[in-house]
C-alpha positions as CSV (number, residue, x, y, z in Angstrom):
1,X,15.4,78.6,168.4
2,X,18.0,75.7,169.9
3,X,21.2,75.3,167.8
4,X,23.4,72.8,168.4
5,X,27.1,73.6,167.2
6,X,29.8,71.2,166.6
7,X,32.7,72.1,167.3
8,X,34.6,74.7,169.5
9,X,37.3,75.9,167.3
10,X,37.4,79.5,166.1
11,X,35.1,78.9,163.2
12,X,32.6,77.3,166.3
13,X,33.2,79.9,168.9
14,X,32.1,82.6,166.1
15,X,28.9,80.8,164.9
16,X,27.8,80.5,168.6
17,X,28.5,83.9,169.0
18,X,26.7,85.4,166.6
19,X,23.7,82.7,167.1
20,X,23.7,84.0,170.7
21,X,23.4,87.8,169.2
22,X,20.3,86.9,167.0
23,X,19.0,85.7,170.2
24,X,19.1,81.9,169.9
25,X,19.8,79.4,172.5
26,X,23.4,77.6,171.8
27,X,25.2,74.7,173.2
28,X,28.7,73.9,171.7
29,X,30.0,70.4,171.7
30,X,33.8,69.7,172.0
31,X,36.1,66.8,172.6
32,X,38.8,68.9,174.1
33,X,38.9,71.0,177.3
34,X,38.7,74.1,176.2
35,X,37.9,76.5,173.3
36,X,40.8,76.5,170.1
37,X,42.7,73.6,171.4
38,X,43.3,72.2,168.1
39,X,43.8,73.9,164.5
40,X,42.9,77.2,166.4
41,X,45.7,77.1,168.8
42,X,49.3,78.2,167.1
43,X,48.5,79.3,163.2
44,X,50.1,82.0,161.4
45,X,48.5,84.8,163.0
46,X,47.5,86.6,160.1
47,X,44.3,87.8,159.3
48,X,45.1,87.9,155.3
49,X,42.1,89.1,152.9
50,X,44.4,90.2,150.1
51,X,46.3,87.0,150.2
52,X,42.8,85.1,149.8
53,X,43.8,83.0,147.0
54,X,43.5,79.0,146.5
55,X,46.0,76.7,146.2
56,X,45.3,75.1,143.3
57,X,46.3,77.3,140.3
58,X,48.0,77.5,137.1
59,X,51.7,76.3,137.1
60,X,50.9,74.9,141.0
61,X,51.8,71.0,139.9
62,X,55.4,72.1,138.2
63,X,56.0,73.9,141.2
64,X,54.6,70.6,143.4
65,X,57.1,68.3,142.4
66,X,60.3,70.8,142.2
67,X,58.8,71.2,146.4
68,X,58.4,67.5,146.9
69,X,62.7,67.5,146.2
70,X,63.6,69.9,148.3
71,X,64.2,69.3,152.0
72,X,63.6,72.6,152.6
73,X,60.5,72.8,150.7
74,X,56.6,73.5,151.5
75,X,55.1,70.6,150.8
76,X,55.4,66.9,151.9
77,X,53.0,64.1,150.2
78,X,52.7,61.2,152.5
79,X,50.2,58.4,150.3
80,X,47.7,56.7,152.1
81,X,45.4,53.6,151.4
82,X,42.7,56.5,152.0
83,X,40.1,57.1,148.8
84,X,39.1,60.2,150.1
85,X,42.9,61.2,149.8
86,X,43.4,60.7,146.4
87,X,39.9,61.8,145.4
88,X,41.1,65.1,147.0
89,X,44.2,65.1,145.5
90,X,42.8,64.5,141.7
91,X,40.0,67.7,142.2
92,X,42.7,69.7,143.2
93,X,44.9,69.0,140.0
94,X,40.9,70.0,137.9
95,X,41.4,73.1,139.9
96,X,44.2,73.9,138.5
97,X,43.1,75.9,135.4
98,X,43.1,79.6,134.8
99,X,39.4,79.6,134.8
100,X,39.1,78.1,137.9
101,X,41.5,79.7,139.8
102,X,39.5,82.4,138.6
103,X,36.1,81.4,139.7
104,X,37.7,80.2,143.1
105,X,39.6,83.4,144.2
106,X,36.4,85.5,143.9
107,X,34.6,83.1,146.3
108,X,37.3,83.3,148.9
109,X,38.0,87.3,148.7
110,X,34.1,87.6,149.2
111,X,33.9,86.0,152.2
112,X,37.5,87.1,153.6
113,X,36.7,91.0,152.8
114,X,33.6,90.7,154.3
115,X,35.1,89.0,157.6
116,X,37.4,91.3,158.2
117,X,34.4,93.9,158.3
118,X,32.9,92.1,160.8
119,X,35.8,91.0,163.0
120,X,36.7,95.3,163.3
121,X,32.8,95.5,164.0
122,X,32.9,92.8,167.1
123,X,36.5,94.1,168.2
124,X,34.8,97.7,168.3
125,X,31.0,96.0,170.4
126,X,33.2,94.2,172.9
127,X,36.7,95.3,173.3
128,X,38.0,92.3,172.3
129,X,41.9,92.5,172.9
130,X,44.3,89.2,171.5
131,X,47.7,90.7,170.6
132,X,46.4,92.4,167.6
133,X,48.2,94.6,164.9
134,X,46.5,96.5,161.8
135,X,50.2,96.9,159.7
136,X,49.6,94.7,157.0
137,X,51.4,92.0,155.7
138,X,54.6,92.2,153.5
139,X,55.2,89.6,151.4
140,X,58.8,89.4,150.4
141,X,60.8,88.1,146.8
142,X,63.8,86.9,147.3
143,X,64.4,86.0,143.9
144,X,63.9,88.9,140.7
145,X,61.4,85.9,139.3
146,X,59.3,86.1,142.0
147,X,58.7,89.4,142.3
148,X,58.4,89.3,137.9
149,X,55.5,87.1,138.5
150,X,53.2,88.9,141.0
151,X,51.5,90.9,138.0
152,X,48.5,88.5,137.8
153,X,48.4,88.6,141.7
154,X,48.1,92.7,141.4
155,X,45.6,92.6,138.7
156,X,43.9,90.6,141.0
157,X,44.2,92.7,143.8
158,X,42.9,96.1,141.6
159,X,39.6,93.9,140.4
160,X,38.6,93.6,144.2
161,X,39.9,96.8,145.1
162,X,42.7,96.0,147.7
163,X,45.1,98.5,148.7
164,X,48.6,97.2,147.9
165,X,52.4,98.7,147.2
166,X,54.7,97.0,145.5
167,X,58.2,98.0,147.9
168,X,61.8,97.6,146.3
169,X,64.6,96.3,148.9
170,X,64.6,100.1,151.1
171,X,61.2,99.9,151.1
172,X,60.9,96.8,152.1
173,X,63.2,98.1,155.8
174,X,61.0,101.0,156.2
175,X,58.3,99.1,156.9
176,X,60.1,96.3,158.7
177,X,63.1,97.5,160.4
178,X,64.2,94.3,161.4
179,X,64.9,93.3,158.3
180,X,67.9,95.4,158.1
181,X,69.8,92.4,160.2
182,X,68.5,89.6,157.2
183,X,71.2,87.4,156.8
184,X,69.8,86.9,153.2
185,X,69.1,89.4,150.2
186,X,65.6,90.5,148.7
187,X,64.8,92.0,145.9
188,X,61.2,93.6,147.0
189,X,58.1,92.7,148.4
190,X,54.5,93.6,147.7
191,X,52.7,94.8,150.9
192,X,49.0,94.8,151.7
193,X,48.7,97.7,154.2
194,X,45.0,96.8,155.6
195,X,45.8,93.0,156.6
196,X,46.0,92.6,160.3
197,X,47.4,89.9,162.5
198,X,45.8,88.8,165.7
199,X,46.7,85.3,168.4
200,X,43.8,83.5,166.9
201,X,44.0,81.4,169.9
202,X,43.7,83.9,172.6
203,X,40.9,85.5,170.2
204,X,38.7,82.6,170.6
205,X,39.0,82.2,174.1
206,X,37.9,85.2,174.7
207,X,35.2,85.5,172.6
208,X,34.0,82.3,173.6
209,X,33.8,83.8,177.4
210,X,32.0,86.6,175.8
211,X,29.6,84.3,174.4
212,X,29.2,82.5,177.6
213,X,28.0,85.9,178.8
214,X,25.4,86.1,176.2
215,X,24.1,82.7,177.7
216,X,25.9,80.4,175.0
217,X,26.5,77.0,177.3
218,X,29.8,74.9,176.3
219,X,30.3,70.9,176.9
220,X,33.8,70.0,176.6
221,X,35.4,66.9,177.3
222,X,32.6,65.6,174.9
223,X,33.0,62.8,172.3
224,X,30.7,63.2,169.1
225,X,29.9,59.3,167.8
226,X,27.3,59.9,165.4
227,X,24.7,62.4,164.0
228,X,21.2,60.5,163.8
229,X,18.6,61.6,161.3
230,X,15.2,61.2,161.1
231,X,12.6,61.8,158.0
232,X,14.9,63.4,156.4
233,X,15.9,65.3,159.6
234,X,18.6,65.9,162.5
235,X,17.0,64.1,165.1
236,X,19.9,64.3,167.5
237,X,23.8,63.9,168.1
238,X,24.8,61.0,169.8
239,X,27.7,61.7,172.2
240,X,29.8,59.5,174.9
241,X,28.2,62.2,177.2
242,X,24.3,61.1,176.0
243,X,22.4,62.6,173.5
244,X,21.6,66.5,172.4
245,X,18.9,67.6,170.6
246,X,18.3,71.0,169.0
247,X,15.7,72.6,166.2
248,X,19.2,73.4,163.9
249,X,22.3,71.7,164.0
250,X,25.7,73.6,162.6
251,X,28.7,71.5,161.8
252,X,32.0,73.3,162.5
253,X,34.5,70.2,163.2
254,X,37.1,71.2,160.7
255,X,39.0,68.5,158.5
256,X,36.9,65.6,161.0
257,X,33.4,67.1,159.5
258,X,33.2,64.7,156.5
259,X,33.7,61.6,159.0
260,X,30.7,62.2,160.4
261,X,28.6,63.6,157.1
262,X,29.7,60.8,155.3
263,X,27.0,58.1,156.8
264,X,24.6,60.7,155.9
265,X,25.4,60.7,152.4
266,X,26.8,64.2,153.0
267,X,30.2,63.5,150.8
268,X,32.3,66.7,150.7
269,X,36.1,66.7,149.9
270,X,37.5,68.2,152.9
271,X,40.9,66.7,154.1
272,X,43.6,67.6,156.4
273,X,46.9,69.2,155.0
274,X,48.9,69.4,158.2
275,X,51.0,72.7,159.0
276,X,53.8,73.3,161.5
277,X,54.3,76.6,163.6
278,X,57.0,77.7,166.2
279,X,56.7,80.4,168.7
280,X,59.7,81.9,169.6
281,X,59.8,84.5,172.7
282,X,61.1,88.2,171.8
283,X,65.4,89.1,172.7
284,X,65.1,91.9,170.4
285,X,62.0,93.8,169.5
286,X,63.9,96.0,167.0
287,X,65.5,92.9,165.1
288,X,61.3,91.3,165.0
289,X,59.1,92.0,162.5
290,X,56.6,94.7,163.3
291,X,53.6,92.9,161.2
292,X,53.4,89.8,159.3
293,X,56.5,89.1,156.5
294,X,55.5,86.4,154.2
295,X,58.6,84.3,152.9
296,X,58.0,83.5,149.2
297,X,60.5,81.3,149.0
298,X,59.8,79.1,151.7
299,X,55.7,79.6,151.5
300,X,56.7,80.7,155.5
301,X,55.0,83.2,158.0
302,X,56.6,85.2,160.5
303,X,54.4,87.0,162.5
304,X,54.6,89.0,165.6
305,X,52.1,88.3,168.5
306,X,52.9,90.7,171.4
307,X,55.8,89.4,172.9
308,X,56.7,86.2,170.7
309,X,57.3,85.6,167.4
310,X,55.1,83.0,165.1
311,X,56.6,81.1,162.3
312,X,53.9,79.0,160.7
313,X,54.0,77.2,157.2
314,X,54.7,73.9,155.4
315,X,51.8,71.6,153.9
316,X,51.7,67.9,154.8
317,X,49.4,65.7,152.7
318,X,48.0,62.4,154.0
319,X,47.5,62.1,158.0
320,X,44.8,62.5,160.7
321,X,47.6,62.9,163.2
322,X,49.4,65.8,164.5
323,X,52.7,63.9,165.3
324,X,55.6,66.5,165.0
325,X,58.4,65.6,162.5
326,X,61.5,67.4,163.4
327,X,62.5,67.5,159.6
328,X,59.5,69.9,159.0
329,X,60.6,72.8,161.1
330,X,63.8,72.9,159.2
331,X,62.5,75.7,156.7
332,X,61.0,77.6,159.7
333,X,63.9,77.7,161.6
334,X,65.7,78.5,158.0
335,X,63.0,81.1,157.4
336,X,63.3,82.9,160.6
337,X,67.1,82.5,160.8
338,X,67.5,83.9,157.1
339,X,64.8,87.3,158.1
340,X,65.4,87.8,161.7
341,X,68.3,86.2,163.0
342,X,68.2,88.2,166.1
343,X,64.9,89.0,167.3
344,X,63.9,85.9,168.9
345,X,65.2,83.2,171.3
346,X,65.0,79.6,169.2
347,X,66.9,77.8,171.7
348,X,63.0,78.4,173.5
349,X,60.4,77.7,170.4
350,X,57.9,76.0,171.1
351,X,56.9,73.3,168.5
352,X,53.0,72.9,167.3
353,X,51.7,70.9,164.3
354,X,48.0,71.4,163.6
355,X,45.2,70.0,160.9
356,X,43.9,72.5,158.4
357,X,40.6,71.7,156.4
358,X,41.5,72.1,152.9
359,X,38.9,71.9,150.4
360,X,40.5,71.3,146.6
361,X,39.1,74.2,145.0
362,X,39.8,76.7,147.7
363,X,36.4,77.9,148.9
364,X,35.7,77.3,152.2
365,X,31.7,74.8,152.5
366,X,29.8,76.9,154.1
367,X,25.7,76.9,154.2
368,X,22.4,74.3,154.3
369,X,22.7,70.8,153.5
370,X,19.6,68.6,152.0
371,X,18.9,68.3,155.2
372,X,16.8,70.5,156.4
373,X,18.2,71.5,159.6
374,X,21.5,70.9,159.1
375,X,24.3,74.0,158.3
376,X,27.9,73.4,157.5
377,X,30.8,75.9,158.3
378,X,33.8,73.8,157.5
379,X,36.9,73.6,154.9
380,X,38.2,77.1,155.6
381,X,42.5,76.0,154.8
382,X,44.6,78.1,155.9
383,X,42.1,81.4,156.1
384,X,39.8,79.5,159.0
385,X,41.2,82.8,161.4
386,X,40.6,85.2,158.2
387,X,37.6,83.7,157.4
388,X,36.0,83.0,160.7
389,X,33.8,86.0,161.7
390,X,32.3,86.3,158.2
391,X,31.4,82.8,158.0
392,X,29.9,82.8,161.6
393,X,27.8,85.9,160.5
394,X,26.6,84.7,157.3
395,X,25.8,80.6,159.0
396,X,23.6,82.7,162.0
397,X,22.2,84.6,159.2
398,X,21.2,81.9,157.6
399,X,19.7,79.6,160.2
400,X,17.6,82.8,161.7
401,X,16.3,83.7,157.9
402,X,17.9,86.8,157.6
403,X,19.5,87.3,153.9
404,X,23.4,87.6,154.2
405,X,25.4,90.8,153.4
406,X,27.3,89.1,150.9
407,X,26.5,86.6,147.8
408,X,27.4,83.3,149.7
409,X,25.6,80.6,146.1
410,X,28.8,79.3,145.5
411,X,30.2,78.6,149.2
412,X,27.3,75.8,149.8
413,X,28.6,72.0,149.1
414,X,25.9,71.8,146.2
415,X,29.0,73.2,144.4
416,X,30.5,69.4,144.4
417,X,27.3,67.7,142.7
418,X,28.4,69.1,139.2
419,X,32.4,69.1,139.7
């Protein structure tokens, strides 16, 4: 079978690699020059299961607009005369309910658990190496509130199963040393001891020269204008390279997937909510975090990758572009500065803004369209790197007519039709 895949991105690079596995013959399509250029390139780091929750949730709008007056805040709201904007923004506010929230988290710690399982799986078949770490993720209260509130957030956590401890300020040292140097108090943390942390860039790189190997073929540099359909089919994908055809065609473009499903009558609410990283080379290793500490207070990152420390967070709302706005890597540099003051070199950070498809219920869209031979693996957030092997497991599954491992109803875009 020939499967076309838009999109080289780590949620691309995985589908074609496990399409290659169940023996199908892939071409990926990609406007830049290489694999990850984009959204895959500087995130987080963290490969989070246990943190697999939605944005949209109870008390979320109260805590919107104290963020939207604080410079130092998460979130930044930048209105656009874009309907698809405020479409997005107005099912995320109906996502909002207990219930919901409910619904939602299952769907995402389904498909994160199971990911996980298969990223060990492939790091095991191909000796996969990308800076990676298996000590958890700490994510750390600075305020006694904070760390009062996680109770529905552990309850959570024991109905699916997930390892956690729930560290008080010495705890929170033992596991990450270099906290000892904080320039800030915390009252405690709560700790999930099987998240990893991986360079999701250098991950797909690699894989995507592993799936070279296994005969995948890659055209970058490409342009996609338009997918063209035909009785009720993918005919083909018009390019500014020509056209490709295929028997199956998987769309993997991230937040720029419903530009192109839209002319199809394909509607799904995925849109970009821009996030801002810095990678900071090493001075210390014994004042850097060991793992991933998660900043509650400033909804901040700070990971380590091998030698260099990533600081990833913030939320923009309402832009295609990847400009970077100084004023946003205030609470990163506050973040870091506040945690680690001495472990890395800021006066050398590099500066990276990237899109991430956000869907307004949380769940990434994953699955077959009403057309028949047309799959979607898009709207992943922030948990596209979390998320990425699973989804490209259960999309090949899919496609070849092999039943997937894990209940995958509520991932397909069908979910939209009765919202």
């Amino acid at each position: 079978m020939k499967v076309l895949v838009l999109g080289a991105g780590v949620i691309g690079v995985t589908t074609s690699y496990y399409l290659a596995k169940a023996d199908c013959e892939v071409t990926v399509l990609d406007r830049q020059p290489g694999p990850g250029l984009e959204t895959s390139f500087s995130n987080a780091g963290e490969i989070s299961p246990g943190y697999a929750s939605p944005w949209a949730g109870p008390g979320v709008p109260l805590k919107a607009v104290r963020w939207l007056m604080d410079k130092y805040g998460p979130l930044v709201v930048r209105p656009q005369w874009d309907p698809a904007m405020w479409r997005w923004m107005l099912q995320m506010l109906r996502n909002c309910t207990s219930a919901r929230y409910a619904v939602n988290k299952s769907r995402m710690v389904g498909i994160a658990e199971y990911s996980r399982d298969c990223l060990r799986i492939l790091r095991r078949d191909e000796g996969l190496a990308y800076d990676e770490r298996g000590q958890g993720t700490l994510q750390l209260f600075r305020k006694q509130s904070q760390l009062d509130a996680i109770g529905g957030d552990v309850e959570v956590l024991k109905q699916y199963g997930v390892p956690y401890e729930i560290l008080d300020p010495a705890g929170c040292v033992k596991v990450e040393p270099g906290l000892a140097r904080a320039h800030t108090s915390f009252v405690g943390g709560l700790r999930l001891p099987d998240d990893e942390t991986g360079d999701c860039y250098m991950f797909t790189d690699g894989l995507a020269k592993i799936a070279a190997g296994l005969g995948v073929k890659t055209v970058y540099d490409t342009t996609i204008k338009s997918i063209d359909v035909t009785g009720g089919r993918v005919a083909q994908v018009t390019t500014d390279k020509g056209v490709f055809s295929a028997d199956t065609y998987v769309v993997a473009l991230g937040s720029f997937s419903p530009l192109l499903l839209r002319p199809l009558g394909i509607d799904i609410p995925v849109y970009p909510v821009k996030g801002y990283s810095l990678t900071v080379p090493i001075v210390d290793a014994s004042a850097a975090p060991e793992s991933t500490v998660m900043d509650e207070s400033y909804k901040v990152a700070i990971t380590r990758l091998g030698d260099r420390i990533r600081v990833g967070g913030t939320a923009e709302v309402g832009s295609y572009q990847v400009k970077l706005r100084p004023e946003r890597r205030l609470p990163l540099d506050r973040s870091l500065g506040d945690l680690f003051p001495e472990g890395g070199d800021v006066n050398r950070a590099h500066f990276w803004s990237g899109l991430r498809p956000m869907t307004p219920d949380g769940p990434p869209v994953i699955g077959p369209t009403q057309l028949g031979n047309l799959m979607l693996n898009t709207g992943h957030g922030t948990l596209g790197w979390t998320m990425a092997c699973g989804a490209g497991k259960v999309v090949a599954d899919q496609i070849v007519g092999i039943k997937p491992d894990i209940p995958v109803e509520g991932l397909s875009h069908l979910r939209y039709a009765h919202a």
